[in-house]
C-alpha positions as CSV (number, residue, x, y, z in Angstrom):
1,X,14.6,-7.2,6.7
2,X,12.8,-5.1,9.1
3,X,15.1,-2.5,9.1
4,X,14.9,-2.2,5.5
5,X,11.4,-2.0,5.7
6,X,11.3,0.5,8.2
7,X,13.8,2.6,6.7
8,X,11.6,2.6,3.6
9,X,8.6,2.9,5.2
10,X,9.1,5.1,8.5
11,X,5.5,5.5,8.7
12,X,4.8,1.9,9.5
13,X,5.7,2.8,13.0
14,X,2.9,5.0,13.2
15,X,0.6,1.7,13.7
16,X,0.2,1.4,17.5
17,X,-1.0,-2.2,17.8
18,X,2.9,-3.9,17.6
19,X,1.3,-7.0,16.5
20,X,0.0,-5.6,13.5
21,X,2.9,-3.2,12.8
22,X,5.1,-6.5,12.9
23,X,2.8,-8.3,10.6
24,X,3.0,-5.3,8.2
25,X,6.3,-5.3,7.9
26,X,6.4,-9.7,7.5
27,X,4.6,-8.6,4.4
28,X,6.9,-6.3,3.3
29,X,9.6,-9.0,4.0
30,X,7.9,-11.1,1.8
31,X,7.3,-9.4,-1.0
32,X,10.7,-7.8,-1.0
33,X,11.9,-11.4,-0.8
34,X,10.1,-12.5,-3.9
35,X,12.2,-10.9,-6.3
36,X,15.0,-10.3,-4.2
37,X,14.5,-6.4,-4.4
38,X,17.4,-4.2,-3.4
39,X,16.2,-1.3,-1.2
40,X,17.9,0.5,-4.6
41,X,15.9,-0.9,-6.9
42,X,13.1,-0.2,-4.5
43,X,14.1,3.9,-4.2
44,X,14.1,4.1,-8.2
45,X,11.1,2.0,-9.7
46,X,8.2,3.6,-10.8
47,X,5.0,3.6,-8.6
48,X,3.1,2.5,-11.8
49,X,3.6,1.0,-15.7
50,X,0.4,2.6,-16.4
51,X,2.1,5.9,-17.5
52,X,5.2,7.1,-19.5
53,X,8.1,9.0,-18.1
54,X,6.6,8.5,-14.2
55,X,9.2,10.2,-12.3
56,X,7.4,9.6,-8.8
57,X,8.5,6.4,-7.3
58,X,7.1,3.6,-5.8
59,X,8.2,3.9,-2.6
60,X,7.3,8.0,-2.2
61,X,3.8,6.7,-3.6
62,X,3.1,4.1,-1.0
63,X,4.3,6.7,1.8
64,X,2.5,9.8,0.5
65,X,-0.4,8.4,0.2
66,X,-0.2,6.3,3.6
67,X,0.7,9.9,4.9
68,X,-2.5,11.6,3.0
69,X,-4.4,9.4,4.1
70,X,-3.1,10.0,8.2
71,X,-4.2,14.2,7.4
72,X,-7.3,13.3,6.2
73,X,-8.1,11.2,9.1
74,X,-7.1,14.4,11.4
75,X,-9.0,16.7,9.5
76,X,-12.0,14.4,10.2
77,X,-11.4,14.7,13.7
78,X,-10.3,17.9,14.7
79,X,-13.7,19.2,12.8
80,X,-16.2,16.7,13.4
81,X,-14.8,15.3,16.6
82,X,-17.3,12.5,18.0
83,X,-20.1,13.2,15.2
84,X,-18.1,10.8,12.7
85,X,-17.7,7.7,11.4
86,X,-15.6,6.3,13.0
87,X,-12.1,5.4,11.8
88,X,-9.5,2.3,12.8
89,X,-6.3,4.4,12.3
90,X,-4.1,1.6,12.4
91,X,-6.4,-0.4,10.0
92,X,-5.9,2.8,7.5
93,X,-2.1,3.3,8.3
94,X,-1.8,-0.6,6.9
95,X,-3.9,-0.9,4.1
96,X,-2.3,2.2,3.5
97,X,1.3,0.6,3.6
98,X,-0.3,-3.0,2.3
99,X,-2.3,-1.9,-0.8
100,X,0.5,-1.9,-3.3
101,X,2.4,-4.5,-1.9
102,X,1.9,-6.5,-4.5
103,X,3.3,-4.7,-7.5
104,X,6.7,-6.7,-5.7
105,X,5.6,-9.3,-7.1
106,X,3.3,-8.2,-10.3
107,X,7.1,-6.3,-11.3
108,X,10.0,-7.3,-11.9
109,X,13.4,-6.1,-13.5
110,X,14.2,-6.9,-17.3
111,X,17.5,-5.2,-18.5
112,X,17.9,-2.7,-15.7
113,X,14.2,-1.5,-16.4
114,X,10.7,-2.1,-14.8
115,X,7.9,-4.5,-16.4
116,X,4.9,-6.3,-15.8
117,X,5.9,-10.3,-14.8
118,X,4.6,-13.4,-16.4
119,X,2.8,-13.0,-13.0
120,X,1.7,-10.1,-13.0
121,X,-0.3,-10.4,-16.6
122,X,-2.0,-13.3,-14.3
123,X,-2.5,-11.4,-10.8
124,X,-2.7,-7.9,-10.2
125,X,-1.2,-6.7,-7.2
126,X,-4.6,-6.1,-4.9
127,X,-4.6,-9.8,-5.2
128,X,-0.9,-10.8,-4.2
129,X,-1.4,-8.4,-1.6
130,X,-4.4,-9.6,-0.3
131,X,-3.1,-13.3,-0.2
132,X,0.2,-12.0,1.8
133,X,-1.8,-10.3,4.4
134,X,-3.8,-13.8,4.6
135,X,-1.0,-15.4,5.1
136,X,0.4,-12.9,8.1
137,X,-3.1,-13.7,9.7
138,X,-3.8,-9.5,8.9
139,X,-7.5,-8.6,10.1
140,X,-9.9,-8.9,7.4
141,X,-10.6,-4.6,7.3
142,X,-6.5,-4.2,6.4
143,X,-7.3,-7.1,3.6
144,X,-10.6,-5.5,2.7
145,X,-8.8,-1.6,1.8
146,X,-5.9,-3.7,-0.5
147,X,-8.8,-5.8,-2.2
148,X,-10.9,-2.8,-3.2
149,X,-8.4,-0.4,-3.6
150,X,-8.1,-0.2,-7.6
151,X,-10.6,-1.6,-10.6
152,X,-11.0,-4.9,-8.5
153,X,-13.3,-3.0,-5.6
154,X,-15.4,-1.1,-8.2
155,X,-19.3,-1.7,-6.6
156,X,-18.0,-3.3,-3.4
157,X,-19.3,-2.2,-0.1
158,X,-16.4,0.1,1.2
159,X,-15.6,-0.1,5.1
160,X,-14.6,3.7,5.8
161,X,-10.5,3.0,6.0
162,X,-11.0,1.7,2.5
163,X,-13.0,5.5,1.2
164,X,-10.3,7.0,2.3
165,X,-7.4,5.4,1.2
166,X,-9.1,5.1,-2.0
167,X,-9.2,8.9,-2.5
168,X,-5.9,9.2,-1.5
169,X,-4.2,7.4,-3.8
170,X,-6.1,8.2,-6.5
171,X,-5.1,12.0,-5.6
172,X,-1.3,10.7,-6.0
173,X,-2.1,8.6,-8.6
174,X,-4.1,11.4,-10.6
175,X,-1.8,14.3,-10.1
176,X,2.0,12.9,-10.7
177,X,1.2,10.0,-13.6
């Protein structure tokens, strides 16, 4: 399963700490494992139900915006250097990779075609995700950036990984729905 995931999701080896790229990629496993998604299933579903004729899918989402997220956290760098807040890249890099998670298991595939679960009308995926990076003993910052990533986090207290993810994907989310 790692492979899979990795071959997927290349940018997950962009998280230094081993322990925690490892435990990204366990949730992956999981959540692949739900549903028994084929890594062609993966390459063609939709990153969202939310719109009609989405040609962007989920899998280009999850890694544009993990890689959006990666410039903006450069950017912030190279121009304010030391003056910044600052920012846990690997943290970002895996709620980046973590945050949509669970649409694995808020999706599923009904006649060759992508729709919300029994499941999924019950648990939206910032949920599901949240509860597989608890069970993979994630830090609490990677949890917090799934939790508040969509509707669910409106008036939360955002840590600054979760800000910028947060614009980030609704930049992708925005632009290509």
């Amino acid at each position: 399963m790692k492979e899979l995931v990795v071959k997927l999701l290349p940018e997950v080896k962009e998280i230094k700490d081993q322990s925690l790229q490892n435990k990204v990629i366990a949730c992956w496993g999981d959540a692949i494992d739900f549903r028994g998604w084929t890594e062609e299933l993966l390459r063609n579903m939709p990153f969202t139900l939310l719109a009609e004729n989405v040609k962007i899918t989920f899998i280009d989402h999850v890694r544009a915006v993990c890689r959006m997220c990666m410039a903006v956290d450069d950017v912030l760098i190279d121009v304010h250097k030391d003056r910044r807040t600052k920012v846990n890249r690997d943290y970002l890099i895996a709620g980046a990779l973590l945050a949509d998670v669970g649409k694995l298991m808020e999706f599923e595939i009904v006649d060759g075609q992508p729709v919300k679960s029994d499941y999924g009308k019950h648990i939206r995926h910032p949920f599901s995700g949240v509860g597989l990076a608890f069970k993979h003993d994630l830090p609490s910052e990677v949890m917090h950036v799934i939790a508040t990533h969509s509707k669910e986090g409106a008036g939360e207290k955002l840590l600054p990984e979760s800000i910028i993810f947060h614009h980030c994907d609704f930049i992708d989310f925005e632009l290509v729905k």
